[in-house]
C-alpha positions as CSV (number, residue, x, y, z in Angstrom):
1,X,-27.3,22.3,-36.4
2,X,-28.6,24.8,-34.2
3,X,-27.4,26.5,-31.0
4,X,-29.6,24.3,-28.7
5,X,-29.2,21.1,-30.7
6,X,-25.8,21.9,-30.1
7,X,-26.2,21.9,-26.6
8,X,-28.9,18.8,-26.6
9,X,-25.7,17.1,-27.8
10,X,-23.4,18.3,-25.2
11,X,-26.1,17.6,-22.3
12,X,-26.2,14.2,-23.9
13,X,-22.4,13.8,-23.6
14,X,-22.2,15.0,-20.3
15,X,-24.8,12.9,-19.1
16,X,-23.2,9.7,-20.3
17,X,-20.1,11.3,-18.1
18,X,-22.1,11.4,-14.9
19,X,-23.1,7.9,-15.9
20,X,-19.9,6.3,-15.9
21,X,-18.3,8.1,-13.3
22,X,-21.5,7.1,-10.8
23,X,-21.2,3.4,-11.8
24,X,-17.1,4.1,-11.1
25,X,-17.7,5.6,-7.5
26,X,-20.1,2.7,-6.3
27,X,-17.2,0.0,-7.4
28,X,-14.6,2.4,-5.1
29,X,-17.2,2.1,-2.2
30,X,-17.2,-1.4,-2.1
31,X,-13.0,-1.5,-2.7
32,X,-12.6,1.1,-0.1
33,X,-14.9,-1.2,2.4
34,X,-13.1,-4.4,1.4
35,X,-9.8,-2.4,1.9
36,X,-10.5,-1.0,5.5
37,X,-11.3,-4.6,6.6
38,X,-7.8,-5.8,5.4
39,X,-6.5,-2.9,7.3
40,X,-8.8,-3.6,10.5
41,X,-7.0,-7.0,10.1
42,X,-3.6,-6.4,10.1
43,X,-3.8,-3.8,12.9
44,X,-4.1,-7.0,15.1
45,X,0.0,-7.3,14.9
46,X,0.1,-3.9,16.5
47,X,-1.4,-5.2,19.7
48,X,1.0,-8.2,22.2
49,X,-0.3,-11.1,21.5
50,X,-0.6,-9.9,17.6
51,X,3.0,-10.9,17.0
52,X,2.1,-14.7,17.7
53,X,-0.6,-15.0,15.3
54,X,0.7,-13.2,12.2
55,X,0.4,-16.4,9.7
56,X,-2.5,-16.3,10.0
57,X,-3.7,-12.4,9.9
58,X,-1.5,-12.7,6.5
59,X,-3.5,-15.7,5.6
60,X,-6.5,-14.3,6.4
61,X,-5.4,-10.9,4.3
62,X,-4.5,-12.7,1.4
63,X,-8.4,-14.4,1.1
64,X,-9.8,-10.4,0.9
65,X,-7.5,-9.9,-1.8
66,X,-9.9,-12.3,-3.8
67,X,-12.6,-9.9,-2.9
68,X,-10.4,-7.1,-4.1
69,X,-9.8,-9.3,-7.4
70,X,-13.5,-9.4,-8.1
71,X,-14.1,-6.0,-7.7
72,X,-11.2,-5.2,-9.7
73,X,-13.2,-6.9,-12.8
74,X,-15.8,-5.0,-12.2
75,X,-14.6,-1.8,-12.2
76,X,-12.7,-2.4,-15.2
77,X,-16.0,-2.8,-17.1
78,X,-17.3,0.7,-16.3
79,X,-15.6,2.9,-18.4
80,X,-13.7,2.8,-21.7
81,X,-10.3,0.7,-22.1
82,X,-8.6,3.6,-23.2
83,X,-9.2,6.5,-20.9
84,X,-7.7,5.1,-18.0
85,X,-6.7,8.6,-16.8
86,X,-9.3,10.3,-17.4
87,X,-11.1,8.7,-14.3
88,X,-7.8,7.8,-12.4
89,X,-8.5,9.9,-10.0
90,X,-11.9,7.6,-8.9
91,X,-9.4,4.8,-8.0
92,X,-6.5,6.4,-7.2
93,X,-6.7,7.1,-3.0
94,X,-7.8,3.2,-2.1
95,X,-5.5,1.5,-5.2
96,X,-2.3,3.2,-3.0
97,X,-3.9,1.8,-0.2
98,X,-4.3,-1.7,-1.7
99,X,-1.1,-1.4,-2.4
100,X,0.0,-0.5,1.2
101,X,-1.8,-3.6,2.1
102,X,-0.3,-5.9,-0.4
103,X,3.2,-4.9,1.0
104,X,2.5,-4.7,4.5
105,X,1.4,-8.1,4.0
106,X,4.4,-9.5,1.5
107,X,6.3,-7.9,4.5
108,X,4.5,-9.7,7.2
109,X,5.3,-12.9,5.6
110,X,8.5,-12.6,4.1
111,X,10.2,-9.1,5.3
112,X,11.0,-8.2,1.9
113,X,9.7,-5.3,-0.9
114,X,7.2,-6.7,-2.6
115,X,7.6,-5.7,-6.6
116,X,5.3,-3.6,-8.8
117,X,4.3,-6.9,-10.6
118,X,3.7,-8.9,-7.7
119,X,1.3,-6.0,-6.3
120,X,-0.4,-6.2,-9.5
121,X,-0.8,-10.0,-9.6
122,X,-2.3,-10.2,-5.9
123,X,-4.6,-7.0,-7.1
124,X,-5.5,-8.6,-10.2
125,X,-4.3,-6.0,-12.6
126,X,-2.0,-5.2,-15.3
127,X,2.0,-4.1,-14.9
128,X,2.4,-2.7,-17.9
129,X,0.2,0.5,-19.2
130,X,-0.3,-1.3,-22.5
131,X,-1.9,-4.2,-21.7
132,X,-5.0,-2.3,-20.1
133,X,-6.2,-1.4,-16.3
134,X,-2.8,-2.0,-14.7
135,X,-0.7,-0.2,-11.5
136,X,0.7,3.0,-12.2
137,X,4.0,3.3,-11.2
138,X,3.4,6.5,-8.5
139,X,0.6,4.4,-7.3
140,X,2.7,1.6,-6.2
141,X,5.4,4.2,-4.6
142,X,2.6,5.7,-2.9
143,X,1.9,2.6,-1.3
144,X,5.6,1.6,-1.1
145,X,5.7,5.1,1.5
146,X,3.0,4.3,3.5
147,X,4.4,0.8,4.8
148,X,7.4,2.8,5.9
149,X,5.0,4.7,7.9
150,X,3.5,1.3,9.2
151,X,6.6,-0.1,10.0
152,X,8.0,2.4,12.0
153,X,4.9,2.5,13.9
154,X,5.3,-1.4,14.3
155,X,9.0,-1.1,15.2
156,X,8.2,0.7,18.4
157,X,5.2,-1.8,18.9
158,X,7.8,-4.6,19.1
159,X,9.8,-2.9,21.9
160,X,6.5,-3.0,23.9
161,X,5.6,-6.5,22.9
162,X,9.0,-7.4,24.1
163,X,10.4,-8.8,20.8
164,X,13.8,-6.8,20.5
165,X,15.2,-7.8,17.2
166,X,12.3,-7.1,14.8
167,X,13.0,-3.6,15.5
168,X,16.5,-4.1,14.0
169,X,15.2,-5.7,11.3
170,X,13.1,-3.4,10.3
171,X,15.8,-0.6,10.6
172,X,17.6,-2.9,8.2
173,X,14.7,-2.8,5.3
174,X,13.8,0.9,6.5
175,X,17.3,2.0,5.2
176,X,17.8,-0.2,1.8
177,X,14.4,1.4,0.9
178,X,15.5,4.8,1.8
179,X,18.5,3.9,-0.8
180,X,16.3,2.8,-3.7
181,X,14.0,6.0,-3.1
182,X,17.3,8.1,-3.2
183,X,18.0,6.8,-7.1
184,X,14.8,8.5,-7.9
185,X,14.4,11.8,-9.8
186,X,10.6,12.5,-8.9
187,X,8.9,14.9,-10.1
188,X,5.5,14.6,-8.8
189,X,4.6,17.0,-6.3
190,X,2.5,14.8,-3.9
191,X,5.0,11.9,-4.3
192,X,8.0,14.2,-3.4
193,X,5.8,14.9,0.0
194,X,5.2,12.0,0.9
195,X,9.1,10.7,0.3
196,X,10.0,13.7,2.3
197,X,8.4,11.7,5.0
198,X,10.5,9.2,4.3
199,X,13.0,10.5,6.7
200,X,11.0,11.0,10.1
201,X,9.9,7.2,9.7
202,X,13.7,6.6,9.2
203,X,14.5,8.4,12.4
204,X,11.6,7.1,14.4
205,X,13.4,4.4,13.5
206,X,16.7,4.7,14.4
207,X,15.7,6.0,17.8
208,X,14.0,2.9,19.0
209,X,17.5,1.0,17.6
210,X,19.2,3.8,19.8
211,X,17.3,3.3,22.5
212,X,17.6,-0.8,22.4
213,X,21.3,0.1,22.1
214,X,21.5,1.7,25.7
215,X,19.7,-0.6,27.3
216,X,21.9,-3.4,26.1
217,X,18.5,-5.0,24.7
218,X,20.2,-4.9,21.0
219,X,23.1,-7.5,21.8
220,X,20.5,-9.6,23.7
221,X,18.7,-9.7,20.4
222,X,21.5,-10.4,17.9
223,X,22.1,-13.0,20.4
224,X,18.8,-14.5,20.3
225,X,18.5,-14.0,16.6
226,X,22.0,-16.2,16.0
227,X,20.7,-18.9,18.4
228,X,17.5,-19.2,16.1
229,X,19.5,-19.9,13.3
């Protein structure tokens, strides 16, 4: 073979590259789209009268993620089973904020950490690497981080909207997931980072707790909260 059928070769390669990676990109466009219309969504419990409608913001939430699920199909067809990896990078920024969304919604409706395999199952993808497109484990920590960020942002949100013992609450889940993180050795780089963040949401936090706590507004929910039940 000759030096420029050698390179015909490569070019032809390379081509076939481009090829899959522009098919990958225009499946992220469309999962990056659906995603920021979750997220427009649930920014509604942010806001007073958000509190009093969250049922059905989650509900709402939960009928993108069927959108999300179809789009997931798709983008498993454009590139081979096998190099995953190779184009993770493509999927990588709006599958950590799927997963965000998953929680944040899980969280919404239930107040509790929604599992790798549960985000996977709402996603429509795999747990386990060997059984094909699936939801890396850094991936779903990733997301995991950013509804701390959320909720810490929501736990001040509540003072304003006047609901006292969500803040609590939140302190409550805040802290256990701060423990789980702690049992972690991580080495990634990026995912260390954002842990490290881990503690400002934590203290945020804490603060608003602190601040109910002075103001006596912290009995008056325990109080509310025991009359509920």
């Amino acid at each position: 073979m000759s030096v420029s059928e050698m390179f015909a070769a490569l070019q032809g390669a390379l081509g076939q590259d481009q090829d899959i990676r522009e098919e990958i990109r225009k499946v992220v466009q469309a999962l990056e789209q659906t995603a920021r219309e979750i997220l427009t969504l649930l920014q509604g419990v942010h806001q007073g009268p958000g509190f009093q409608h969250i049922p059905k913001k989650c509900q709402k939430a939960r009928e993108h993620f069927g959108t999300v699920r179809t789009q997931m199909e798709s983008l498993k067809t454009k590139f081979p089973a096998d190099q995953y990896y190779r184009f993770h990078e493509h999927w990588r920024f709006v599958l950590q904020r799927l997963v965000f969304l998953a929680a944040f919604v899980v969280y919404l409706e239930s107040e509790t950490l929604v599992t790798r395999e549960a985000v996977a199952e709402i996603l429509g993808i795999e747990a386990d690497r060997e059984q094909g497109f699936h939801l890396d484990i850094e991936d779903y920590l990733s997301g995991v981080l950013t509804l701390a960020s959320e909720l810490a942002r929501l736990a001040v949100n509540s003072v304003t909207a006047g609901d006292y013992s969500r803040p609590l609450r939140i302190s409550t889940f805040i802290n256990e997931l701060d423990s789980g993180f702690r049992l972690l050795n991580l080495k990634n780089d990026s995912l260390r980072k954002r842990y490290d963040g881990l503690k400002y949401d934590v203290k945020k936090i804490e603060e608003v707790v602190y601040d109910l706590s002075i103001r006596g507004l912290n009995k008056e929910a325990t109080v509310g909260a025991g009359g509920e039940k």
